[in-house]
N, C-alpha and C positions, 0 to 999 in steps of 0.2 A: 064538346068538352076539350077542345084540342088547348083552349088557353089552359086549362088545369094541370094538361100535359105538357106544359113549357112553361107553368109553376113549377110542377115539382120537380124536372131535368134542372132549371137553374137554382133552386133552395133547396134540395134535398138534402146536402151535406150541411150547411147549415142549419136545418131544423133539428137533426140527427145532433151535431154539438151542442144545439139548448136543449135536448132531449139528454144527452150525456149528465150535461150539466144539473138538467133536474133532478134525476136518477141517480147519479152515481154510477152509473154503469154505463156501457156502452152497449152491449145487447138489450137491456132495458129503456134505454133511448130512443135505441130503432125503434124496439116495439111500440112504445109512447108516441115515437115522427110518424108510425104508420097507424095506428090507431087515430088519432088528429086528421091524419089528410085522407081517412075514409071517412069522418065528417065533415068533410072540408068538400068534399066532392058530392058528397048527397047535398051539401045546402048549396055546392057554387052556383045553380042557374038561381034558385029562391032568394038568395044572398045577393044577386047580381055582379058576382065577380067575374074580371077584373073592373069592368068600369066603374061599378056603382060604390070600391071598397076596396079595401087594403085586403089580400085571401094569407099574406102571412101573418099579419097581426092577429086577425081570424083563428090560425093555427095556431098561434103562439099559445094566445088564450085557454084555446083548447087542452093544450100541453101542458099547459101550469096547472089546469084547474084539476085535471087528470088526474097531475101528479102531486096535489095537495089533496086531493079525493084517501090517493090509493097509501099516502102516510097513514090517514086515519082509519085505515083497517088494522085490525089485529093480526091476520093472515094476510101476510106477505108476497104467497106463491110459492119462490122458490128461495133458498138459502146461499148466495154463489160463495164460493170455494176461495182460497186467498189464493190460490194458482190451479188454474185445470190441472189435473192428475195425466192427463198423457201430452202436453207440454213441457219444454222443459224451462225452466227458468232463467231468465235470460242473466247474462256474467257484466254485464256492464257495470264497471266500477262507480258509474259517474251517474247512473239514473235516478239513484236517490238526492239527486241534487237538482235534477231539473223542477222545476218550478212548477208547470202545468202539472207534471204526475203527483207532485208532494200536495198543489191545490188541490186535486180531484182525490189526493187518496183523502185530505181532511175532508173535504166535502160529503164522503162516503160514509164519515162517521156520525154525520152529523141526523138527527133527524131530520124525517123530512118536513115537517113542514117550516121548520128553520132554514133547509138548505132551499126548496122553492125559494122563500124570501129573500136568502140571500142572494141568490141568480137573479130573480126580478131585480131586486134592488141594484145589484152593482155590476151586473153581468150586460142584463135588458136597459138598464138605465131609468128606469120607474120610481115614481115620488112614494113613498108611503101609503100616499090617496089612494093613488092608481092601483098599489098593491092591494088594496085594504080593497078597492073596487073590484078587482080581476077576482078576489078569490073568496068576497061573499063574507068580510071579518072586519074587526072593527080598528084604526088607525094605530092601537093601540096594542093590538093584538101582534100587527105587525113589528114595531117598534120593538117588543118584547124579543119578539124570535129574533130577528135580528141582533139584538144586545148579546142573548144569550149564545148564538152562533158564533159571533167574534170573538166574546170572553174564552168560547173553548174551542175555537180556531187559534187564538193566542197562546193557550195554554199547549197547543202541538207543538214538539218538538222541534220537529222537523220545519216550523213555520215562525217559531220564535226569533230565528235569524233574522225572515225578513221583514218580521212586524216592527222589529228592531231600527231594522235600514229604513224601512218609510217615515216613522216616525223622526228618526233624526235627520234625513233626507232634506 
């Protein structure tokens, strides 16, 4: 198993970001990156990885499929907090303005199996097919969540600026 262990030394932090990106969270990312690559390791020899197969594409899959599974439960797990309570809050005048935080906080709000979509789609780079293939739903299905994730991604505040600037860009 030593190549599995010089997959995930070199992709860990990368899975962990599309795991972010699926989740809306960062600790439920991890947990998503490492849930994925304890399958990833029971199928590597049956799978043939690396030679026979891409083992991050493999994960990815896994990650998406997950994390469009665990939208359509009712129960959630856990409820996270708008700031841990023994953290303090960081004073930065200027963080509401960065760009990855203000994506990830819309991203957060978004359901999930709109926000899956939307990571597939523009994050992964994935056609609608693909999407609509990965996650077991119909072209259409797709297209919808997507629509409706950007109409209220546009609708955020804090995002309307730059939907602004690309558009006239």
């Amino acid at each position: 198993m030593n190549g599995f262990t010089d997959f995930v030394s070199a992709r860990y932090p990368a899975l962990v970001r599309y795991g972010t990106l699926l989740t809306g969270d960062r600790g439920h990312g991890e947990d998503l990156t490492q849930e994925a690559l304890v399958k990833t390791y029971r199928g590597w020899q049956r799978l043939g990885f690396p030679a026979d197969g891409d083992p991050e594409a493999y994960t990815r899959q896994v990650m998406a499929r997950a994390a469009w599974r665990a939208g359509r439960r009712l129960w959630r797990r856990e409820v996270p907090a708008a700031a841990p309570p023994d953290r303090p809050t960081p004073g930065d005048a200027y963080a509401h303005r960065d760009t990855a935080e203000v994506v990830l906080a819309a991203l957060r709000e978004l359901p999930p199996g709109q926000r899956v979509v939307l990571v597939l789609r523009y994050w992964a780079g994935l056609s609608e097919q693909e999407i609509a293939t990965q996650l077991g739903c119909s072209p259409g299905t797709v297209k919808s969540r997507a629509s409706r994730a950007i109409a209220t991604m546009r609708r955020t505040p804090a995002l309307a600026d730059a939907f602004t600037l690309t558009e006239t860009s």
